[in-house]
N, C-alpha and C positions, 0 to 999 in steps of 0.2 A: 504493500500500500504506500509506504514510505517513497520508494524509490518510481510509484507512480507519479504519487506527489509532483517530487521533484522534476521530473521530465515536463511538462507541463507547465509550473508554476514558473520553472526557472527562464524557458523563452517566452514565457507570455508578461510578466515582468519585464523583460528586457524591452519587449513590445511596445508597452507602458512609457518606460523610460524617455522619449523622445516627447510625449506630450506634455509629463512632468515638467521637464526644462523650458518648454515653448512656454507655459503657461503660470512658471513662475515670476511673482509680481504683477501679473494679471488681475483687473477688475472684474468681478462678474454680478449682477444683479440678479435675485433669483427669485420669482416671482408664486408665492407658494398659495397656493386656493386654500380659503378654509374648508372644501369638501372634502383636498387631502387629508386634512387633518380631522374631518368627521369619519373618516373612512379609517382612524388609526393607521395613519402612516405616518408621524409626525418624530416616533423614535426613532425609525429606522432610514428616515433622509433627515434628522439632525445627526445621525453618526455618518453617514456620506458626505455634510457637510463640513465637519467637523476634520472630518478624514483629507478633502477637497482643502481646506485650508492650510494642515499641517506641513501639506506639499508647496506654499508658498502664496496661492490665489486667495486673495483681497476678495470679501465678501459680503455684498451688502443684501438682506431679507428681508422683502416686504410681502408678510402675511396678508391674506385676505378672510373675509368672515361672514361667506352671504349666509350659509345654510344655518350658523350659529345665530344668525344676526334674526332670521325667518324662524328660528324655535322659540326662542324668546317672543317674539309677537304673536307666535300662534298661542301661548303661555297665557300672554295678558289680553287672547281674542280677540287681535287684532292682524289684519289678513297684510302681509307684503303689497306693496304697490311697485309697479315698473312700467314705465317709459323709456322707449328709443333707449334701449337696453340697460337705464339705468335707476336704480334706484331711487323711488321719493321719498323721503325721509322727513315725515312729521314730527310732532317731537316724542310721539311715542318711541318711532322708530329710532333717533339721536340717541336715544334714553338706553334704547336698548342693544346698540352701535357702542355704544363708549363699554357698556358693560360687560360686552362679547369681549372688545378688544382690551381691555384690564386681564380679561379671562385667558384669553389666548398669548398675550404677551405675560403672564404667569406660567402658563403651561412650556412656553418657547424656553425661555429662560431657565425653568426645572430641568427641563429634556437635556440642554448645552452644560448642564453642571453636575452631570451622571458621570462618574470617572470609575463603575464599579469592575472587577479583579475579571478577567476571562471575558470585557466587551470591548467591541471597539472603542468605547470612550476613556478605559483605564490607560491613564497617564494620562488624559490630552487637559488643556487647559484654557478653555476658551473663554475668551472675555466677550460679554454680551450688552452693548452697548443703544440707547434707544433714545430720542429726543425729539424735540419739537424742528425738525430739518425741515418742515413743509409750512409756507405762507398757503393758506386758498382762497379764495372766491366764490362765492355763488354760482351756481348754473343756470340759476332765474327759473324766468317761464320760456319754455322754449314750445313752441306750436299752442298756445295756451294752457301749456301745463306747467305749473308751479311746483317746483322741485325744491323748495322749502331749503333744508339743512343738506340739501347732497351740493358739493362742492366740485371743483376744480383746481388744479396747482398750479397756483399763481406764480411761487416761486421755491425753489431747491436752495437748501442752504450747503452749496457742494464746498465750501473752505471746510465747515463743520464735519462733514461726512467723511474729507478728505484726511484733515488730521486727524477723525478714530480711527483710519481705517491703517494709518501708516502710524497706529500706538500697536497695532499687531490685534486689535479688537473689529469684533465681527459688528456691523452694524444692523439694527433690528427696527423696521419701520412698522406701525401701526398706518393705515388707511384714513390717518383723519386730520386733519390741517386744521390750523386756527388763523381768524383773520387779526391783520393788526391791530383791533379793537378787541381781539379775546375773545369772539365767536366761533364755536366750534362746526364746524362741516367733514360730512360725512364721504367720503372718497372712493373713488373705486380701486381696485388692488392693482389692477390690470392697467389702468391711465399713470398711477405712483410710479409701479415700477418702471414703466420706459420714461416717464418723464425723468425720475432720478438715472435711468440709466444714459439717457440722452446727452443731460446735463452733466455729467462726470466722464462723458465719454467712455464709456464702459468698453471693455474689449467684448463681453456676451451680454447678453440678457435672456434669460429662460424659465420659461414659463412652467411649474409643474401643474396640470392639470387633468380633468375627466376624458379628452379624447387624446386617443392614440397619436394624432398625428394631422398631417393633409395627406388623402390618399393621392395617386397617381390620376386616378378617375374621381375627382372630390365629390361628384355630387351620385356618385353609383354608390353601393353597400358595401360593407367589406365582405372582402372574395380573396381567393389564393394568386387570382389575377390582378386584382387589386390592390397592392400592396400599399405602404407607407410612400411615400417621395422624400426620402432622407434629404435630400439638396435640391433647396426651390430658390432658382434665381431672381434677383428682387422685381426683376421685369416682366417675370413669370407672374410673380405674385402678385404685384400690383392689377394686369390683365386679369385673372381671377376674380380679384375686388370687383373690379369693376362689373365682370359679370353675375356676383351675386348681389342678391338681395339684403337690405344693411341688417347687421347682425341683431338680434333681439335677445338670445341668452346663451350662457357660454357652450352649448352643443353647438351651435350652429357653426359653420364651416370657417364664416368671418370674422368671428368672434377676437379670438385670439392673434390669427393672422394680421388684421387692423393695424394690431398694436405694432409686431413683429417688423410691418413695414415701416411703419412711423420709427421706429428704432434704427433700423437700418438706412431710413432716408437721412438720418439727422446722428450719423455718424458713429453707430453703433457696428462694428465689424459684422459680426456676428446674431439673430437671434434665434431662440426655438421653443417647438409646442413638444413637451417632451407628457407622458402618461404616467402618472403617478402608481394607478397599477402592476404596474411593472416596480420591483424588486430594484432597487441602486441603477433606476432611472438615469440619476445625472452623473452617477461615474461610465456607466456604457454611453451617453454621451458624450463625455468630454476625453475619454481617455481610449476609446474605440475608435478602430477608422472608421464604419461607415455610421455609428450610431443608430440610434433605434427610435426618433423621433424624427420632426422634420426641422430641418434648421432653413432657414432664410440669410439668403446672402447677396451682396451687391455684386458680386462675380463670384466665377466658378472655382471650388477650393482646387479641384482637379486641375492637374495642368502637364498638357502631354506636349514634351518641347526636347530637345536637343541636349544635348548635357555640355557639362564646362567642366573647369578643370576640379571647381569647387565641390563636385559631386561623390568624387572619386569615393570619398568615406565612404558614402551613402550605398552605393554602388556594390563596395566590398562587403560591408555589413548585411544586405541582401543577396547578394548570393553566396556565400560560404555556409549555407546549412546546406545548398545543392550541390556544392563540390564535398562537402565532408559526407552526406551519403552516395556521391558516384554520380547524381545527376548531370551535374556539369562537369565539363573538363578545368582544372585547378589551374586562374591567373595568377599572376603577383600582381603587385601594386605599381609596380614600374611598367607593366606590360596594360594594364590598364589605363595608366596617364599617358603613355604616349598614344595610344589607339582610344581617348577621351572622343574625340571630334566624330568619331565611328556610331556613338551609344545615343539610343532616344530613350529618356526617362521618364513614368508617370510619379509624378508628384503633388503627395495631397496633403494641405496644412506644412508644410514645411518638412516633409520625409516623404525619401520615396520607395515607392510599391512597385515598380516596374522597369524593368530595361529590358533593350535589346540593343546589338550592334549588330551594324551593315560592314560588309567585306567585299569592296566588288571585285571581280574581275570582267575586265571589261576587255579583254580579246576574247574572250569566251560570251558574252554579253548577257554575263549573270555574278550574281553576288551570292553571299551566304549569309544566312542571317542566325548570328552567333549570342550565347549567352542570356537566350530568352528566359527572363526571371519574372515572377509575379509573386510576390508576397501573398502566404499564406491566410493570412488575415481580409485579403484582397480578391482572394480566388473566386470565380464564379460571379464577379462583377460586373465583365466585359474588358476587364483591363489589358487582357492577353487577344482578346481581338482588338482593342485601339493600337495598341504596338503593331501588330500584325499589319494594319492598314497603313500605319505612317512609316513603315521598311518599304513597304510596297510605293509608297508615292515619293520617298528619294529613289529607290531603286528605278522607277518609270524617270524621274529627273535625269538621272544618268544614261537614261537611253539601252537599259536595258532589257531584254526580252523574258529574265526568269526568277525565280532566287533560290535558294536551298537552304537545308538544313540537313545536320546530323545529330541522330538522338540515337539512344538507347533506351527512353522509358516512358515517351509522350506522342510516338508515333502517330496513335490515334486521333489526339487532337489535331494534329496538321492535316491527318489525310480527310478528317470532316471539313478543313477548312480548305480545300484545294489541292491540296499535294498529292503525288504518286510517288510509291517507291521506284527507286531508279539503281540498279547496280554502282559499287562505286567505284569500277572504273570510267562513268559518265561525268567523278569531277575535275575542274578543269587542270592543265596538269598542273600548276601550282601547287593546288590545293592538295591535288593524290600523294603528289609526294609527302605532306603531312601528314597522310590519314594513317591513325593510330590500327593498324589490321589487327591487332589484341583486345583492341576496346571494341571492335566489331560496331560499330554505330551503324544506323540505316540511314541510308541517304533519302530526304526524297526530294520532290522538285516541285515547283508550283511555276506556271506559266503567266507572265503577268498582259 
């Protein structure tokens, strides 16, 4: 069992490792539904959080409280009211807003000071800091409806937020703003958060909540064709909005996305509708390549492009688990940087998942297409057909008519993808003279 463990643990850690670094001294703003927290998940994403911080990222939480804020009224028989998806807040409702959120920032604060023996919390030390960071405003009457005590944020006290967050203290926002005369108004969770993420320039903002995601087909059901759309580009997204219908409660498709753009339009890298459901949610977001929610972004994280010299690390660190089991034939690092200009990399978030190099020979008017890698983590994305196709359109640049490959353990995949095998004395003689006749590789050939 032990020594399963470790197999396992030890490259999936190393895995880790690269997002650790990216993402130390990072901002993140986390945006947490009080459903989560009706639904008892509140200990176990304050130890993800908790865990999230230890590694370096700056973190600011602004809870939300509708379903708490709806028991209490139904309590004193009085029924929830909402407009244009937002809450009116009479003063029963204020009454019973301020009461929720004493309750919920009691509960928050308990959870972050659990440090007991055999949990993830034992040793950690997290300081939980909370304050008046929000000026607001009224929301008025808007279409004739009088929205009382529900507000808007007027203003982020980001100096304030900025010096707890660099005492090494996590900052903890309640939903409710006070006007400069001392009137208190009621906030939505969902407007705080990007607004405070906006303002601080946050490098994420992420939403934990009731749905899974934006699917691929947003307004179908979910299906096993239907998947999640992990990466929704913000142009994508924005066209979306535009085609639905404005959001009225947080199921609806636009609900959450609204915000996501408005974060991103206004200099937020990053944001996402991650599902609370799901088990350390926001560590298989942030610490996973393709994540498990839908993240929104102003360009594509993916980036299939050419390599430099600066790669080379990157390069050797992905493929030496295929040379130490026999998959690939074993370069050095010297033999690498000088045949740099050769290799097309995928890279996502700042590591990469993909390479391949082109070799041409061009008195024979074909190349070989050498040291195809796709990160395990990556496998079954598409990423080894995007290389596929961008070997194929320098090899077309060079005026080539084919390209090859030699394998010994992935035959199949090429020949689904075009290839035939070909005896090897059909490569070209440069090449034969190199060919390892011990290692037996299959030649085969793609026509381009």
């Amino acid at each position: 069992m032990s020594t399963v463990f470790n197999f396992t643990f030890v490259p999936w850690f190393r895995s880790v490792a690269p997002y650790i670094h990216k993402f130390r001294h990072q901002t993140f703003v986390v945006g947490l539904t009080g459903e989560a927290i009706a639904a008892g998940k509140l200990q176990s994403i304050v130890q993800d959080l908790a865990m999230i911080q230890a590694m370096g990222v700056k973190i600011v939480l602004v809870h939300g409280f509708r379903p708490q804020v709806n028991e209490q009224l139904h309590a004193k028989g009085h029924a929830p009211r909402y407009s244009h998806g937002m809450r009116v807040t009479d003063s029963v409702a204020l009454d019973c807003a301020q009461e929720a959120a004493g309750q919920l920032r009691y509960e928050i604060e308990a959870a972050f000071s659990q440090g007991l023996p055999n949990t993830p919390m034992a040793g950690s030390r997290v300081r939980v800091i909370s304050g008046n960071f929000l000026t607001a405003r009224p929301v008025g009457i808007v279409d004739g409806v009088d929205f009382k005590h529900s507000g808007l944020v007027r203003k982020v006290d980001v100096e304030g937020i900025r010096r707890t967050l660099e005492s090494d203290a996590m900052v903890l926002i309640s939903p409710f703003g006070f006007s400069p005369t001392g009137e208190a108004f009621n906030l939505a969770m969902e407007e705080v958060a990007t607004r405070v993420a906006t303002e601080l320039k946050a490098d994420k903002l992420l939403f934990l909540t009731e749905v899974p995601g934006i699917r691929i087909q947003p307004l179908e059901p979910d299906a096993e064709d239907n998947p999640i759309d992990t990466e929704l580009p913000l142009a994508a997204a924005r066209q979306l909005l535009a085609q639905l219908p404005p959001a009225q409660q947080p199921t609806d498709v636009g609900f959450y996305l609204q915000h996501c753009v408005r974060a991103c339009e206004h200099g937020v890298e990053r944001s996402h509708i991650l599902p609370f459901a799901v088990d350390g949610a926001l560590l298989l977001e942030i610490y996973v390549h393709d994540g498990i929610g839908t993240m929104v972004i102003d360009e594509k994280l993916e980036e299939l492009r050419e390599a430099t010299i600066d790669d080379v690390g990157g390069i050797i660190q992905l493929i030496e688990p295929f040379e130490r089991d026999g998959t690939l034939v074993k370069r050095d690092r010297t033999e690498i940087e000088r045949d740099i200009a050769a290799y097309t990399v995928i890279e996502h978030d700042g590591v990469i998942f993909g390479c391949a190099a082109l070799y041409p020979y061009p008195e024979a008017g074909t190349a070989e297409m050498a040291a195809v890698t796709v990160s395990p983590q990556s496998q079954g994305t598409g990423d080894g057909e995007k290389l596929l196709k961008r070997i194929e359109q320098r090899a077309r640049m060079l005026g080539l008519s084919s390209i090859f490959v030699l394998t010994t353990r992935t035959m199949h995949w090429f020949i689904k993808r075009g290839f035939s095998p070909v005896d090897p004395d059909w490569l070209p003689d440069a090449r034969k003279r190199k060919y390892n006749w011990d290692r037996k590789s299959q030649v085969l050939v793609k026509k381009l």
